[in-house]
C-alpha positions in Angstrom: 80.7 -59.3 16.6 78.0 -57.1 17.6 74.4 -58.8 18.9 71.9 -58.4 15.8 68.3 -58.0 15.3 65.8 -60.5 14.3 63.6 -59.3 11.7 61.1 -60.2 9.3 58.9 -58.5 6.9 55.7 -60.3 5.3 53.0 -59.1 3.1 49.6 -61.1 2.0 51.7 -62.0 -1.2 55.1 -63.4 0.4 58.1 -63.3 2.9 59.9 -60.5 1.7 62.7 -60.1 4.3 64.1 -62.1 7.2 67.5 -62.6 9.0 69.5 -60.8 11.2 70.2 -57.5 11.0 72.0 -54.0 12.7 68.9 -51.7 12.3 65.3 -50.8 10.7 64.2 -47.7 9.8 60.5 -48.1 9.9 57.9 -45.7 8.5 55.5 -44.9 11.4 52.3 -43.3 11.2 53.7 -41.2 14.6 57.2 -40.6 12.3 60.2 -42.5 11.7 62.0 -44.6 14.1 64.8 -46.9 13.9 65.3 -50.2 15.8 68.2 -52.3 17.4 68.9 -55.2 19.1 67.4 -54.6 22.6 64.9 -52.5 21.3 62.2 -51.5 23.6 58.7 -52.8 22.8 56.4 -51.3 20.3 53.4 -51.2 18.3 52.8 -49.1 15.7 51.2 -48.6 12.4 52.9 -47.8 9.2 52.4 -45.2 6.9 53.6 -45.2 3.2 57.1 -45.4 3.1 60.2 -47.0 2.7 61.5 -49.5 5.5 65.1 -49.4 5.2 66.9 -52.7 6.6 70.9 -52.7 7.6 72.6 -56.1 7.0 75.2 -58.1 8.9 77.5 -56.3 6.5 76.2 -53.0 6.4 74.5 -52.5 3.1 71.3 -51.1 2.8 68.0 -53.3 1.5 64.6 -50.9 0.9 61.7 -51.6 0.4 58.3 -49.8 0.3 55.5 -50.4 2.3 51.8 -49.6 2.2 49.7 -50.0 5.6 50.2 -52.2 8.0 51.9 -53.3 11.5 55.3 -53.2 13.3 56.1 -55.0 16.3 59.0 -55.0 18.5 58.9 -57.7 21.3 62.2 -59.2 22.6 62.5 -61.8 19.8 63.0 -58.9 17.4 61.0 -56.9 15.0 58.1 -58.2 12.6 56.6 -56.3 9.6 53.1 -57.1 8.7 52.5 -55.0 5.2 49.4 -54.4 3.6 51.7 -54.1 0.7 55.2 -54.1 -0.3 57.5 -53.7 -3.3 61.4 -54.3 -2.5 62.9 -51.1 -4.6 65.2 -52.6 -6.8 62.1 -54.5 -8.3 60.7 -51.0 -9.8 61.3 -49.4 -12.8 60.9 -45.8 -13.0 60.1 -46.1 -16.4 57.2 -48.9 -16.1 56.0 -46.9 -13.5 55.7 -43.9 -15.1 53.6 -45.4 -17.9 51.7 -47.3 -14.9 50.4 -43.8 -13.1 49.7 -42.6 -16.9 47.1 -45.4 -17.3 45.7 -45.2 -13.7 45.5 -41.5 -14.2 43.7 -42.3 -17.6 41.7 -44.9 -15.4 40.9 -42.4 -13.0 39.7 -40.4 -16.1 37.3 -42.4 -18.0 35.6 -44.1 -15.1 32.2 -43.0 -14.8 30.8 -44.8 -11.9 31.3 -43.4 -8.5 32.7 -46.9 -6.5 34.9 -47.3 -10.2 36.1 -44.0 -9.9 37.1 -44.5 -6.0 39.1 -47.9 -6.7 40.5 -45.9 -10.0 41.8 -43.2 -7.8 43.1 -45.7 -5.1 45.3 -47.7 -7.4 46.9 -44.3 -8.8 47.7 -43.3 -5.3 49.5 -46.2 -4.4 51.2 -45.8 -8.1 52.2 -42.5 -6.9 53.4 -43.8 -3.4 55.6 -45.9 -5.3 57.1 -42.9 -7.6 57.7 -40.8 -5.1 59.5 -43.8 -2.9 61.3 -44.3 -6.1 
């Protein structure tokens, strides 16, 4: 059996992934890279994006991320997300009618520092969709 990769991913919210794994695609802010076992060392920040993990077995786990850190040490590779939604948690449907409200949000607000937090939450709702 090949060697594996520790990895974990948390957010403010929860642990959302952590085992051992073959490889993570992360989302950097310098472009994508993938990590292995053995990996050299890095820092780097994230951009929106998907992280896509590869189990024991080979199947695929994605979720999306919004800001944050990865690190890769010799223990393996840690995730720290401003955000993250696993995938198969989102409906295209509910978040179609979620970007319609922000949008509306967006819309109707009539105070400059409403506006800006308006427009923030229907970027990340569109993050999301096009991750989606």
């Amino acid at each position: 059996m090949a060697d594996l990769l520790k990895f974990e991913l948390v957010s403010p919210e929860r642990l959302l992934s952590s085992g051992n794994v073959q490889q993570v695609v992360v989302p950097g802010t310098e472009g994508e890279f993938t990590v292995l076992v053995n990996h050299a060392p890095v820092l780097s920040t994230l951009k929106p994006g998907v992280v896509t993990v590869t189990d024991e077995g080979g199947s695929d786990e994605r979720i999306f991320v919004r800001g944050g850190f990865a690190e890769v040490n010799p223990a393996g590779l840690t995730i720290l997300a401003e955000e993250a939604v696993a995938m198969n948690e989102l409906s295209a449907d509910d978040l179609a009618r979620k970007v319609k409200n922000a949008q509306e949000d967006v819309d109707d607000a009539t105070e400059p520092e409403k506006k800006r937090r308006a427009q923030e939450a229907l970027d990340h709702l569109t993050q999301l969709q096009s991750a989606l």
